[in-house]
C-alpha positions in Angstrom: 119.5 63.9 11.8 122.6 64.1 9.4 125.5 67.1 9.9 124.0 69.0 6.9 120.3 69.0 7.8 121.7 69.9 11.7 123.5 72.7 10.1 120.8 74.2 8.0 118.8 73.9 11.4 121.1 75.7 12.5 121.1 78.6 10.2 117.4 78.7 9.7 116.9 79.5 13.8 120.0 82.2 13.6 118.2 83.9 11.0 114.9 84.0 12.3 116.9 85.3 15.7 118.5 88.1 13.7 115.0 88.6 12.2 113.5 89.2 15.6 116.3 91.6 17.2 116.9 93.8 13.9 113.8 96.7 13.3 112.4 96.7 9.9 112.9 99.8 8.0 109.7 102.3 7.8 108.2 104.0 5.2 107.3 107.3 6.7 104.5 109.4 4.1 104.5 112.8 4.1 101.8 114.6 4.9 100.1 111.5 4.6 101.9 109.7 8.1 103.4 112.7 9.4 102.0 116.4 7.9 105.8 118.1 8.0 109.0 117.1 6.7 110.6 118.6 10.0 108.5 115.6 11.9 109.0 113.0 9.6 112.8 113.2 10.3 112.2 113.5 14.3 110.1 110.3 13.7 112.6 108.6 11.4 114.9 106.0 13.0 117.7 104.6 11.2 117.3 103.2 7.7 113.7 104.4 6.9 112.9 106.3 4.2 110.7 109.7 4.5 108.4 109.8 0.9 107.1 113.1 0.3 104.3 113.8 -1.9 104.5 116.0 -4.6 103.7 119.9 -4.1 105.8 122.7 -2.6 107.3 122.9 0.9 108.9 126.0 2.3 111.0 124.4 5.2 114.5 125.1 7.3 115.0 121.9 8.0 117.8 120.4 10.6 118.8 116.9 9.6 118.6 114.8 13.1 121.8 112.3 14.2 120.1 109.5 13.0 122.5 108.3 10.2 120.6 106.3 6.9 118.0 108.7 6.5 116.3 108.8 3.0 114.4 111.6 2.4 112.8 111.1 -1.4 110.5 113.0 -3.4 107.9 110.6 -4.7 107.5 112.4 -8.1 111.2 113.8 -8.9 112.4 117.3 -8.6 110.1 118.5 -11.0 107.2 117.9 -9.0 108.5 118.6 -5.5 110.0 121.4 -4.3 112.1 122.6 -0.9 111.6 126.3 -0.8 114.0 128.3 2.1 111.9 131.5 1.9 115.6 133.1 1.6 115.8 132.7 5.2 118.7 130.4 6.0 119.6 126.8 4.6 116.7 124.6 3.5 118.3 122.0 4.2 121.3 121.5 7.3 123.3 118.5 8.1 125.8 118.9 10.9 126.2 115.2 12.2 124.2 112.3 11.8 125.0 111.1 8.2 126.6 107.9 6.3 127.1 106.6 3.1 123.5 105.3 3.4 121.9 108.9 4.0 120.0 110.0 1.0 118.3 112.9 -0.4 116.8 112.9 -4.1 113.9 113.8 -5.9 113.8 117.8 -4.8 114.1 121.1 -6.3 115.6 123.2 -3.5 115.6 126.5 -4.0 115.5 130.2 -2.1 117.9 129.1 0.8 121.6 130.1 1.8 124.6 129.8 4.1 123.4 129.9 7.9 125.0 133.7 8.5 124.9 135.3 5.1 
């Protein structure tokens, strides 16, 4: 076997060992996988992406330590809102995000400071 083939051996078998150890991501459908939001994100691990289907949603959510979340609305913001029901925040991060953490796709609306 000549260096170059042993070498591209080589790489082929670290690959598939990466391959092996590293979790795909998941796409997570909601309410098709998962009926809430709120459980889609307790469900998530790292890197997958939530998809919600279009419609309205009135939700407090509390984004979990889980950094690389994306939490998309399949149909833009025109088709898919986050409603607060003037509550508190729809939507609260604390810890648990990156520069991979994504939210898009959502009209949030009827939510406010935790306190005011």
């Amino acid at each position: 076997m000549s260096r170059t083939s042993s070498l591209s051996m080589t790489g082929l078998l670290v690959a598939l060992v990466l391959l092996a150890v590293v979790p795909a991501a998941a796409a997570i459908r909601v309410p098709t996988d998962v009926s809430t939001i709120g459980g889609a994100l307790q469900a998530a691990t790292p890197g997958d992406t939530i998809l919600v289907a279009p419609g309205s949603y009135q939700v407090n959510l509390e984004w979990p330590s889980t950094p690389g979340i994306k939490l998309i609305g399949e149909a833009g913001a025109l088709a898919t809102i986050l409603d607060g029901r003037d509550i508190v925040q729809v939507i609260g991060i604390y810890t648990g995000v990156d520069t991979t953490t994504v939210v898009r796709g959502f009209r949030i609306q009827n939510g406010h400071a935790e306190g005011q």
